[in-house]
C-alpha positions in Angstrom: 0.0 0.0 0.0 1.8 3.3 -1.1 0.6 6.6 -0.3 1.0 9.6 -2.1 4.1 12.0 -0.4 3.1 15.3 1.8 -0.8 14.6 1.2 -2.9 13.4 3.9 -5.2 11.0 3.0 -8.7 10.4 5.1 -10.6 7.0 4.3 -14.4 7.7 5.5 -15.9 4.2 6.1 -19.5 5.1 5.7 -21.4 1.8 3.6 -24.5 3.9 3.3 -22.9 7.3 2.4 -23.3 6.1 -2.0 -26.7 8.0 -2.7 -25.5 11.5 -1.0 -23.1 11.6 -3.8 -25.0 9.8 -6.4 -28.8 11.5 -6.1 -29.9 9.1 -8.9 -29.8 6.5 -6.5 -32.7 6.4 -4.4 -31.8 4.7 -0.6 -31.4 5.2 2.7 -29.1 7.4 4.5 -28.5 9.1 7.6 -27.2 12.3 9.5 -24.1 10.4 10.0 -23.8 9.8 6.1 -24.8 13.8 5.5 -22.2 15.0 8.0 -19.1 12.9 7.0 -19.7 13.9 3.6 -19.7 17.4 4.2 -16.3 17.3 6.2 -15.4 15.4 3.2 -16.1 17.9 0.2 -14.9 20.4 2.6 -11.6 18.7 2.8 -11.5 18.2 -1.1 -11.3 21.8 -1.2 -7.6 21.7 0.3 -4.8 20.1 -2.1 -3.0 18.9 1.5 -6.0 16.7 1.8 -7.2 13.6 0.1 -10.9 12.4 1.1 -11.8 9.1 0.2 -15.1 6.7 0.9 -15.9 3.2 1.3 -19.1 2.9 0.2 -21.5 0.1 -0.4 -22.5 -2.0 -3.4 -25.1 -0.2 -5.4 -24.4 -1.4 -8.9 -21.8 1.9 -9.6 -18.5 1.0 -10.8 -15.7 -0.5 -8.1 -13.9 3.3 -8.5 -15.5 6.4 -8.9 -14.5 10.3 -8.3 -17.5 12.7 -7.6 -17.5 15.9 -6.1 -12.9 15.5 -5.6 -13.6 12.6 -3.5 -12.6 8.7 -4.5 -15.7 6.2 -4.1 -14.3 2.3 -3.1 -17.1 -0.1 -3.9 -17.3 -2.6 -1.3 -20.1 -5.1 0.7 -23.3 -5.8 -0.9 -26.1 -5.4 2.3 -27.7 -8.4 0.5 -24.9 -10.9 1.1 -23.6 -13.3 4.0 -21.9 -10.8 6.3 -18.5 -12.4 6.0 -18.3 -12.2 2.6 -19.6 -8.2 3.5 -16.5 -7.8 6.0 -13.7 -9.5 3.8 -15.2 -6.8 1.1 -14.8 -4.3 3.5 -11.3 -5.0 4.3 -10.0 -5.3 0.4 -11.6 -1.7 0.4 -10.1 -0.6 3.1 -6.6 -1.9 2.3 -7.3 -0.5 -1.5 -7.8 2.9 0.1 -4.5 3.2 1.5 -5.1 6.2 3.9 -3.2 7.2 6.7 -6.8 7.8 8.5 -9.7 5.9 9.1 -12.9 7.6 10.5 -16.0 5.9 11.1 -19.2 7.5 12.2 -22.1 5.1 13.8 -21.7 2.1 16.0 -21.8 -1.1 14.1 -19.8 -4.1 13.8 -17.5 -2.3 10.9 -16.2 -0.2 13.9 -14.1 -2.9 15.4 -13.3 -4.0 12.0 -11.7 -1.0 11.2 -10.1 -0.7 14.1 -8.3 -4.1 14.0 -7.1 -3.4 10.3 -5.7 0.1 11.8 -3.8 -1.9 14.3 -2.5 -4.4 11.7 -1.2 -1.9 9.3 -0.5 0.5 11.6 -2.6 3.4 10.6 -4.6 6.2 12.5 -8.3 5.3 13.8 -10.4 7.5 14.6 -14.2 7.9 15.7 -17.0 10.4 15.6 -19.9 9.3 18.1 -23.4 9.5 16.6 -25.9 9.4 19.3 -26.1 10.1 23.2 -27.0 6.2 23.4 -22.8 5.5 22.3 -21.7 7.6 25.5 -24.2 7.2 28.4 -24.1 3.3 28.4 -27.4 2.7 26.1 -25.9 1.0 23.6 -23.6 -1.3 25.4 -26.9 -2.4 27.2 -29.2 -2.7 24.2 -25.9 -4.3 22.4 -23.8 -6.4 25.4 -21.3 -8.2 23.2 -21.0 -5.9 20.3 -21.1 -3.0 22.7 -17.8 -4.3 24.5 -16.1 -4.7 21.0 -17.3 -0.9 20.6 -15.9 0.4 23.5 -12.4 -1.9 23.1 -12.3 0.3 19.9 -13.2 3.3 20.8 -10.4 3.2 24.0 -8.0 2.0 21.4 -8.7 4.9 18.7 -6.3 7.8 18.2 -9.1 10.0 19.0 -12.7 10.3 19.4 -14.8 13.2 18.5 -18.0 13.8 20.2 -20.8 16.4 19.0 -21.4 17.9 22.4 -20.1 18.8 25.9 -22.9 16.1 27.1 -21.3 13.3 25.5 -18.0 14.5 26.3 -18.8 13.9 30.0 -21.1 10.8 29.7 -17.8 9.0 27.6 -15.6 9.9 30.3 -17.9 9.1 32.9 -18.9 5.8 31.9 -16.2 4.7 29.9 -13.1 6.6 30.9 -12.6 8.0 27.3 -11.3 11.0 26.4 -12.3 13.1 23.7 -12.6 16.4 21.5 -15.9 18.2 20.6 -16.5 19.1 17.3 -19.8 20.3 16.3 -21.7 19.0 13.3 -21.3 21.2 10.1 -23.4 22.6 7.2 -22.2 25.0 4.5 -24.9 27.7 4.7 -25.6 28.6 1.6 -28.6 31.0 1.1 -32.1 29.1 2.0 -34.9 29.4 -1.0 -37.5 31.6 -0.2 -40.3 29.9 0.7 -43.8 30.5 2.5 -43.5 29.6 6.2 -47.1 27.3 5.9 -45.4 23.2 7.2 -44.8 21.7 10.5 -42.1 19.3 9.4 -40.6 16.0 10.2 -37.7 14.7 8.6 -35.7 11.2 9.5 -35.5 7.3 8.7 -38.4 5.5 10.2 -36.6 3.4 13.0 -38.1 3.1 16.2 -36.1 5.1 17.8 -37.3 8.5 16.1 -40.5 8.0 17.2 -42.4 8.5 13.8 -45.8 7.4 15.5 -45.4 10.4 17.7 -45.6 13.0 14.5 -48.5 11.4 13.3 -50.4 11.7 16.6 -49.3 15.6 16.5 -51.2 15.6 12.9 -54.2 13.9 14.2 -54.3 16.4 17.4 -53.7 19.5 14.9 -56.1 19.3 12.3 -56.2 22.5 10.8 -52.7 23.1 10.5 -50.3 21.2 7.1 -47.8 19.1 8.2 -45.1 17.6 6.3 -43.3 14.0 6.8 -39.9 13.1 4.9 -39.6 9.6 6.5 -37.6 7.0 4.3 -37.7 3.0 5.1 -35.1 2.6 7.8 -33.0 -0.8 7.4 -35.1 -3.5 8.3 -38.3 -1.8 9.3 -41.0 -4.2 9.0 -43.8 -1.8 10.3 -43.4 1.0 7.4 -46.1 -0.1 5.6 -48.0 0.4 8.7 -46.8 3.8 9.2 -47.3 4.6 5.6 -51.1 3.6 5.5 -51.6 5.5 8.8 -50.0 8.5 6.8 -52.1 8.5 3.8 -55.2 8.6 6.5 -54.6 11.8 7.8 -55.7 14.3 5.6 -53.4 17.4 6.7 -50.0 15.6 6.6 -47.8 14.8 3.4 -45.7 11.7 3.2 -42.5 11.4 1.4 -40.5 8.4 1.2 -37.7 10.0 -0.4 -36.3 13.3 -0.8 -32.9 13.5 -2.4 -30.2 15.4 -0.2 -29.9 18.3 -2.6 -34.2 19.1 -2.9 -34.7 18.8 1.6 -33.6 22.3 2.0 -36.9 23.2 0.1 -38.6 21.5 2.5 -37.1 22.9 5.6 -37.4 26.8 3.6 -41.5 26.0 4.1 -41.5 24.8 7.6 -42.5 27.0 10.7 -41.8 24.4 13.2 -39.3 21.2 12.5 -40.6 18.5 14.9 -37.7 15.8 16.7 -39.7 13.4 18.1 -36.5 11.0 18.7 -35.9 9.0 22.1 -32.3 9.6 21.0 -29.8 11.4 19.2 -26.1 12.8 19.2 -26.8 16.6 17.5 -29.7 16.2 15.2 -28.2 17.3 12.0 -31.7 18.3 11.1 -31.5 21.0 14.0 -28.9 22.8 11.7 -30.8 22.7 8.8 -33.9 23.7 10.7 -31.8 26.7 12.3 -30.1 27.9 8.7 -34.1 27.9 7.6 -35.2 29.8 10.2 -37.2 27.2 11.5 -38.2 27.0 15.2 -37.2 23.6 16.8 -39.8 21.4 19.3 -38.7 18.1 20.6 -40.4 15.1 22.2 -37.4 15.0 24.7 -33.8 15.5 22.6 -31.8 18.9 23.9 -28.1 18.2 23.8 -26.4 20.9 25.9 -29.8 22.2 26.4 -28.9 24.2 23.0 -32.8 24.7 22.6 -33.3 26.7 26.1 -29.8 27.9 26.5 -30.2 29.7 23.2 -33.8 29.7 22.5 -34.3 28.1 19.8 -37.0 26.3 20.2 -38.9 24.0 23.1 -37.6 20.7 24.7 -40.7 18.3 26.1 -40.4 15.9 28.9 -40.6 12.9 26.9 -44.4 12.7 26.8 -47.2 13.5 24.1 -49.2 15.6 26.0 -46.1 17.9 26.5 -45.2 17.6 23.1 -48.7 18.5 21.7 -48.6 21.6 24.7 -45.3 22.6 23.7 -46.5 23.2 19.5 -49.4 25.1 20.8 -47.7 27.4 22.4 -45.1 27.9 19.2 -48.6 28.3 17.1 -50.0 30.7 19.2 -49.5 34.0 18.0 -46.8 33.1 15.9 -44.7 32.4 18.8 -42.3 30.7 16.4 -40.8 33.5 14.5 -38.6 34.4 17.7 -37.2 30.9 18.3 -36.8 30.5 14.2 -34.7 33.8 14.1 -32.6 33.2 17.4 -31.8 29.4 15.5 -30.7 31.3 12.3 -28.2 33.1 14.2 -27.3 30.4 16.5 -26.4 28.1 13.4 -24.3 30.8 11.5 -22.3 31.3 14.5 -21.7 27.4 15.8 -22.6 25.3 12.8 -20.7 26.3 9.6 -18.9 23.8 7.9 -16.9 26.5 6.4 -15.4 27.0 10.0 -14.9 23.6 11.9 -13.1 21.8 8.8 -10.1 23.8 10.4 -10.6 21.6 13.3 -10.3 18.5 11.6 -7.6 20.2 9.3 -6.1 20.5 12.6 -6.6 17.2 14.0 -5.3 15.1 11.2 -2.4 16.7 10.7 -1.3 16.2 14.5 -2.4 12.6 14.3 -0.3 12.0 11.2 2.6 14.3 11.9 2.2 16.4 8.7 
């Protein structure tokens, strides 16, 4: 494996990260797939840096280049998982990067981290969700969760998206870490009439979906919008998509490409999380760079919604949540909250600014 002299080169192991690139591809993704390709393009703007993805099998070709960043081929979700990791690890080694970052617990992430260790190479983790730090994961996840958590005390750093999950991953686990904020360029919003309460996530369980179509039911006179695509192995989504098409105020999208949500967000008065939980909800940002006020069933890391007023936390139950949109409704209560997040998101969230962290942070790890 040779590697290009006095470029560093970053190897983003992200399976599901294929159709951000690609919009002609309609799948799945997440906020962990949307924020590790931003730091990537971001990176692909500096010639010291060389961004490169392993991605899943979706027919493209085993090598592509879109947007300055190298696409690996690698497992197809539909075959034996052995034959998935081995696939993984040829893309890994065909990568040859002095960095490997990973983004979302799964079994890849001590995967990674053992080929790191064999070839001597820098791994590094970004937590996703509060559930990786405070001890929910290793609970829901015994075995796999202590092959997590071997990796993650074995990585050359791990980045966390809040001072929460900072002290939770020390707390619980003893790990140390650095905080670096979830990005988004923030480019100009289209104009749009402010007219949707919106929704916007994969349908697992764990996002609560059922909750948003409650709040329709309760809020009948007000339009409200739902971008909720099949999450991996969701056997209720047909469920939740007939229950959908019954309410008569709510719209239900099972795709929206990455490039056409902003639209979506430009229309919404209130973005609704209705998640039992997250790390940063990447959708905060894009509801804050909209000018959208935030209400969530129970999600505030670092209590950003009080502490900066951009919106309402709940206590974890409908009634509150249902309470709490009322209130934003009333009066237009919203507008404040929507144009405290627009200035709360320009000053934390631009990707623009924190790639110098990660600038930073890979050249100390790699000695550049």
């Amino acid at each position: 494996m040779n590697r290009q002299q006095n470029t560093i080169r970053i190897c983003f192991v992200s399976p599901k990260a294929y159709p951000i690139f690609n919009p002609q591809v309609e799948a799945v993704f997440g906020g962990a797939e949307v924020d590790l390709y931003l730091i990537a393009t971001e990176l692909a703007k500096d010639q010291r840096f060389e961004p490169v993805f392993v991605t899943a099998d979706y027919g493209q070709d085993n090598i592509e280049t879109r947007q300055s960043v190298r696409l690996i081929k690698s497992l197809d979700f539909a075959q034996n998982p052995l034959i998935g990791a081995r696939k993984i690890w040829n893309a890994l080694k065909q990568a040859d990067a002095a960095i490997y970052l990973l983004k979302t617990a799964s079994p890849g992430v001590p995967l990674v981290q053992h080929f790191c260790r064999t070839y001597r190479r820098r791994f590094v983790y970004k937590t996703a969700s509060q559930a990786e730090c405070d001890g929910g994961y290793t609970r829901e996840h015994p075995v796999l969760g202590c092959l997590f958590i071997r990796s993650l005390r074995q990585a050359a750093q791990v980045i966390v998206q809040s001072r929460q999950d900072h002290d939770n991953l020390r707390r619980h686990f003893g790990i140390d870490s650095v905080i670096i904020p979830n990005g988004h360029r923030l480019s100009d919003v289209p104009a749009a009439e402010k007219k949707t309460i919106l929704w916007v996530g994969r349908s697992a369980a764990v996002k609560g979906p059922q909750r948003f179509l409650d709040l329709a039911a309760a809020f009948p006179q007000e339009s409200f919008v739902m971008v909720c695509p099949r999450a991996t192995g969701d056997v209720a989504y047909d469920q939740l998509r007939q229950r959908a098409g019954q309410l008569p105020n709510l719209t239900f999208y099972d795709h929206v490409g990455f490039s056409e949500i902003e639209h979506f967000f430009a229309e919404a008065k209130v973005l609704v999380n209705t998640s039992d939980s997250e790390g940063f909800p990447n959708t905060f940002i894009q509801a804050g760079k909209a000018a959208a006020a935030i209400l969530s069933f129970k999600v505030n890391p670092d209590d950003v919604l009080t502490r900066h007023a951009i919106g309402l936390c709940g206590d974890g139950t409908p009634d509150t949540l249902a309470l709490n949109l009322r209130r934003l409704l009333t009066d237009d209560r919203w507008k404040e909250p929507a144009q405290n997040g627009l200035a709360y998101v320009r000053r934390r969230h631009a990707i623009e600014t924190l790639i110098e962290s990660y600038k930073q942070l890979f050249v100390r790890l790699t000695g550049e």
